[in-house]
C-alpha positions as CSV (number, residue, x, y, z in Angstrom):
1,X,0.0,0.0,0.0
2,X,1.6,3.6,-1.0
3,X,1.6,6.1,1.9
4,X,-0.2,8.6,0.2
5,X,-3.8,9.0,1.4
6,X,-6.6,11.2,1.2
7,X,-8.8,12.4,3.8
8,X,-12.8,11.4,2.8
9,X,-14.7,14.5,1.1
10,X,-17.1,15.7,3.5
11,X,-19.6,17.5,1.8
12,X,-19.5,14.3,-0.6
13,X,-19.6,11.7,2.3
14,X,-22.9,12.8,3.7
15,X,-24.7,13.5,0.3
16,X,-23.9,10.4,-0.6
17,X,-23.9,8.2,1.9
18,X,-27.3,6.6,1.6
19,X,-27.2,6.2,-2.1
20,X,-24.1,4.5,-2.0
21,X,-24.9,2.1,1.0
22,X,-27.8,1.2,-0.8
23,X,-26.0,0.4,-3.8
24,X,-23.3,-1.5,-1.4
25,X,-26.2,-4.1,-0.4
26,X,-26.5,-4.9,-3.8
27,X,-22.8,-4.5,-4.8
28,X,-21.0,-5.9,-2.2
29,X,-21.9,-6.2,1.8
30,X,-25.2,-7.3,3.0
31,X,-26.7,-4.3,4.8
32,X,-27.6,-4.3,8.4
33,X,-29.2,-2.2,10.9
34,X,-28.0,-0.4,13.8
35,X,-29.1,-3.3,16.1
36,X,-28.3,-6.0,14.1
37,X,-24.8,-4.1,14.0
38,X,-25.0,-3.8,18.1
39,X,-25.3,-7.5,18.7
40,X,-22.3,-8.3,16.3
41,X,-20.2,-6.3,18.2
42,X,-20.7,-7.3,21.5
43,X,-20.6,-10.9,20.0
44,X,-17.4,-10.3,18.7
45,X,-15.3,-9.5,22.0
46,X,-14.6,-13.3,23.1
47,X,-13.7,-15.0,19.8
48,X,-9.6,-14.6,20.7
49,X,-7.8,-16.6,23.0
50,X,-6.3,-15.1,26.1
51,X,-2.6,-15.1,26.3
52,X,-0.6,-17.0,28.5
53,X,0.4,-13.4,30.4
54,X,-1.0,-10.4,29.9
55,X,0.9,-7.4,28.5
56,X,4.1,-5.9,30.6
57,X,5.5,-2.0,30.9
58,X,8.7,-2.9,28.3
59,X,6.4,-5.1,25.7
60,X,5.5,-2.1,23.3
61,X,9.1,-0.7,23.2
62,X,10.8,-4.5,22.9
63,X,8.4,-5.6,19.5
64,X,8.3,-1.7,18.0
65,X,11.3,-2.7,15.1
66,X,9.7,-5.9,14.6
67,X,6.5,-4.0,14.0
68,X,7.9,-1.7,11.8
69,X,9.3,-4.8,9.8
70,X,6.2,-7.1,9.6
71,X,4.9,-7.0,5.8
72,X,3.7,-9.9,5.5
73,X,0.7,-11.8,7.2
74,X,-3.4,-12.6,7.2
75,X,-5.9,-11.0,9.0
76,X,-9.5,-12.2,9.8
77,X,-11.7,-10.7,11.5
78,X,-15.1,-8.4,10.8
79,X,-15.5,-4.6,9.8
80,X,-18.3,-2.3,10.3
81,X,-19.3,1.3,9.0
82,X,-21.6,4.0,10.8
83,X,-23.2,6.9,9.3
84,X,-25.6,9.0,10.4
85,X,-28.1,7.4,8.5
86,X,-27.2,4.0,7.4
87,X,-24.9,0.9,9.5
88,X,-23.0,-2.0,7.5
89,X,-21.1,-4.8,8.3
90,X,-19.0,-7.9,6.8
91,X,-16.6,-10.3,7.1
92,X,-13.0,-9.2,6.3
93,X,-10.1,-11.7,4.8
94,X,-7.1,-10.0,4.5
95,X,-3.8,-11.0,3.0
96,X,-0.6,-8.6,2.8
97,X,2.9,-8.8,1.2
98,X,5.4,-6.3,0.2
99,X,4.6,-6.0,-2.9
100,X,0.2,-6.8,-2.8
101,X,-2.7,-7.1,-0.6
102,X,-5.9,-8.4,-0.9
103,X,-8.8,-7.7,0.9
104,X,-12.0,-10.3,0.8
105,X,-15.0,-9.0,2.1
106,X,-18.4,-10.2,1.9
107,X,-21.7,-10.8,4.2
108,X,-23.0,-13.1,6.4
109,X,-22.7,-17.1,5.2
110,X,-20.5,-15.4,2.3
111,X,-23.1,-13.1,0.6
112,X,-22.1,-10.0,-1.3
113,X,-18.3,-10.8,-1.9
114,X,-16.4,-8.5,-2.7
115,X,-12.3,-8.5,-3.4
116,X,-10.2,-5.5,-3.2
117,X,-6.8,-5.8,-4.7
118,X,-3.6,-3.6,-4.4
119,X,-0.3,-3.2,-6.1
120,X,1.6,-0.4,-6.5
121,X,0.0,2.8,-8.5
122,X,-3.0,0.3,-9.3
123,X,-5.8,-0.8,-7.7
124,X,-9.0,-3.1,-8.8
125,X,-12.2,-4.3,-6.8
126,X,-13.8,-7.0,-8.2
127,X,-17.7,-7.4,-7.7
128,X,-20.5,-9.1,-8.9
129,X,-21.5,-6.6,-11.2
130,X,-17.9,-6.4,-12.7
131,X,-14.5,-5.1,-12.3
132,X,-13.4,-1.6,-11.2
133,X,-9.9,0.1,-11.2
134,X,-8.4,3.6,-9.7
135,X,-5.0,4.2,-8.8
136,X,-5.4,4.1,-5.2
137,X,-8.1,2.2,-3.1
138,X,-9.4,5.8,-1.5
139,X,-9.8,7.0,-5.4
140,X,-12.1,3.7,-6.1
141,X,-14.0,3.9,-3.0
142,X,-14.4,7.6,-3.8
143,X,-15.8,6.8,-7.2
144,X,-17.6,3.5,-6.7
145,X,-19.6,4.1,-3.4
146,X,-19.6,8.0,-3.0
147,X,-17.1,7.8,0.4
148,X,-13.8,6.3,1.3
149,X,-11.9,4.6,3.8
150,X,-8.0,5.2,4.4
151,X,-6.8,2.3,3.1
152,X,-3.7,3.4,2.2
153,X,-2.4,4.0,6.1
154,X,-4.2,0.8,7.5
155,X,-1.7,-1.9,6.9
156,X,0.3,0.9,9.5
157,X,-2.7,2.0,12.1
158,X,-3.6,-2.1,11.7
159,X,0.0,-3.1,13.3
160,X,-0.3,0.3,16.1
161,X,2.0,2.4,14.3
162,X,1.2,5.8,12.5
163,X,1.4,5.9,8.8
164,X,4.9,7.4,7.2
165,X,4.4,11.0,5.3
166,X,2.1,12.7,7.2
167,X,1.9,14.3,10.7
168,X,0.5,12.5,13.9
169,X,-0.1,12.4,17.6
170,X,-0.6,9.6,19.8
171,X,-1.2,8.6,23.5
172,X,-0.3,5.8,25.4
173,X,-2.0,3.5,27.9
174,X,-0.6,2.8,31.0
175,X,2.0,0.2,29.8
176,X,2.9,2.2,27.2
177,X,0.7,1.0,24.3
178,X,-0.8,3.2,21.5
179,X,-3.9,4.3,22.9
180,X,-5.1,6.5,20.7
181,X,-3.5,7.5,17.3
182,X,-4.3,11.0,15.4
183,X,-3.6,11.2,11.8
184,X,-5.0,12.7,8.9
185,X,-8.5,14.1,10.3
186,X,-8.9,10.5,11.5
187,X,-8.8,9.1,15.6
188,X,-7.9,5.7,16.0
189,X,-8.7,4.2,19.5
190,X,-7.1,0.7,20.0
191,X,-9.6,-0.9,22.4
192,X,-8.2,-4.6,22.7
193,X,-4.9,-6.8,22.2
194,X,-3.9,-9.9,21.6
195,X,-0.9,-11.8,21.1
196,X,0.2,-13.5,18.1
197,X,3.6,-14.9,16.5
198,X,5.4,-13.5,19.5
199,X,3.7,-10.0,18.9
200,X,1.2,-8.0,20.5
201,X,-1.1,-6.9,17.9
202,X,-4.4,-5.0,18.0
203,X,-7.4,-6.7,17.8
204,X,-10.1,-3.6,18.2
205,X,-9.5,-0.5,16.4
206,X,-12.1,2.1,16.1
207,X,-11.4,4.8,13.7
208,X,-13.8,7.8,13.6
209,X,-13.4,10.7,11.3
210,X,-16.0,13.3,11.5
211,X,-19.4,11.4,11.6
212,X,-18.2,8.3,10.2
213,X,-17.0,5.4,12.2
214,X,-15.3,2.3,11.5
215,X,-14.5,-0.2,13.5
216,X,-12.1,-3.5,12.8
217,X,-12.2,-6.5,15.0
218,X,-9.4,-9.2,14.3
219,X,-10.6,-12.6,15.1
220,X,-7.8,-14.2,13.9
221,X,-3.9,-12.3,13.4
222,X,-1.1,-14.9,11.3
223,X,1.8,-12.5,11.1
224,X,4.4,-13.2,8.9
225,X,1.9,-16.2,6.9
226,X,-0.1,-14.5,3.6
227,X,-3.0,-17.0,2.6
228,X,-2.7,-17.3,-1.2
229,X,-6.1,-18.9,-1.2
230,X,-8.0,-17.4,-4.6
């Protein structure tokens, strides 16, 4: 993913917003409401396995370089988007590299699959009603649902570490762990842990912007392994 990433359009984002979610249900993620959205969530928080210790003062600062290394691993887990009119959800499959990632996403049981592709200066999501390309996945979101997501920085805010090229502040929990990252016009709260491959990673993110809200929750983290599954 390049660093480069725009902030969402405002004026765009809630003038479109319900068009464009509407057209997502048919597109790409099965549409739910805000209830339905409640319940997933709170369904979501004991899925991971508790590690054998929890986290210490020095773990943040002892992993940071092998943070800033990890390119490569597979991520599964569930996202959600809230508007001021509309809530979505879906399951997330997500495979990174150095040089590609690919994101699955599609509803409950596998409905409305969607697959988001990335290599440098090119970019292609693939849906059932055909095949769409931008040079950057912001760009295509931009164009294809009428808002966007920063893509572009979340293989950085997904490992707790602010993107490279623009300006950030962050606070720290009481052991020293990102707590909440500020970058872009966006707040990212990291809400849970968990430890995987030797690494603390997070496992709730909830990244707000404005009115929008996203939240990420990794089931399952496999740093360092990319699933080549088509």
């Amino acid at each position: 993913m390049t660093p480069a990433y725009p902030t969402p359009d405002r004026a765009s984002t809630s003038r479109a917003a319900p068009s464009s979610l509407s057209a997502l249900a048919s597109r790409h993620w099965r549409l739910l409401g805000a209830a339905a959205l409640s319940l997933w969530l709170a369904g979501c928080a004991g899925q991971t396995t508790a590690p054998s210790a929890p986290r210490q003062a020095d773990d943040w600062q002892r992993q940071q370089s092998r943070l800033e290394a990890l390119d490569t691993w597979t991520v599964a887990g569930k996202v959600g988007l809230r508007t001021p009119r509309d809530s979505t959800s879906a399951n997330l499959d997500w495979t990174q590299t150095p040089q590609h990632y690919r994101m699955l996403i599609s509803g409950p049981f596998g409905t409305g699959r969607s697959v988001l592709e990335g290599r440098a200066g090119a970019v292609e999501l693939t849906t059932g009603d055909g095949t769409f390309q931008a040079s950057s996945p912001e760009a295509l979101m931009q164009q294809q649902l009428g808002w966007s997501l920063p893509i572009s920085a979340l293989d950085y805010w997904v490992r707790g570490l602010p993107a490279p090229g623009a300006a950030h502040d962050e606070t720290r929990d009481d052991l020293g762990f990102p707590a909440q990252l500020r970058q872009a016009g966006w707040t990212i709260a990291y809400r849970d842990w968990t430890y995987a491959g030797g690494l603390w990673l997070p496992r709730r993110l909830v990244m707000t912007y404005d009115d929008i809200r996203a939240l990420l929750v990794v089931n399952e983290w496999q740093p360092g392994q990319a699933d080549t599954t088509p």
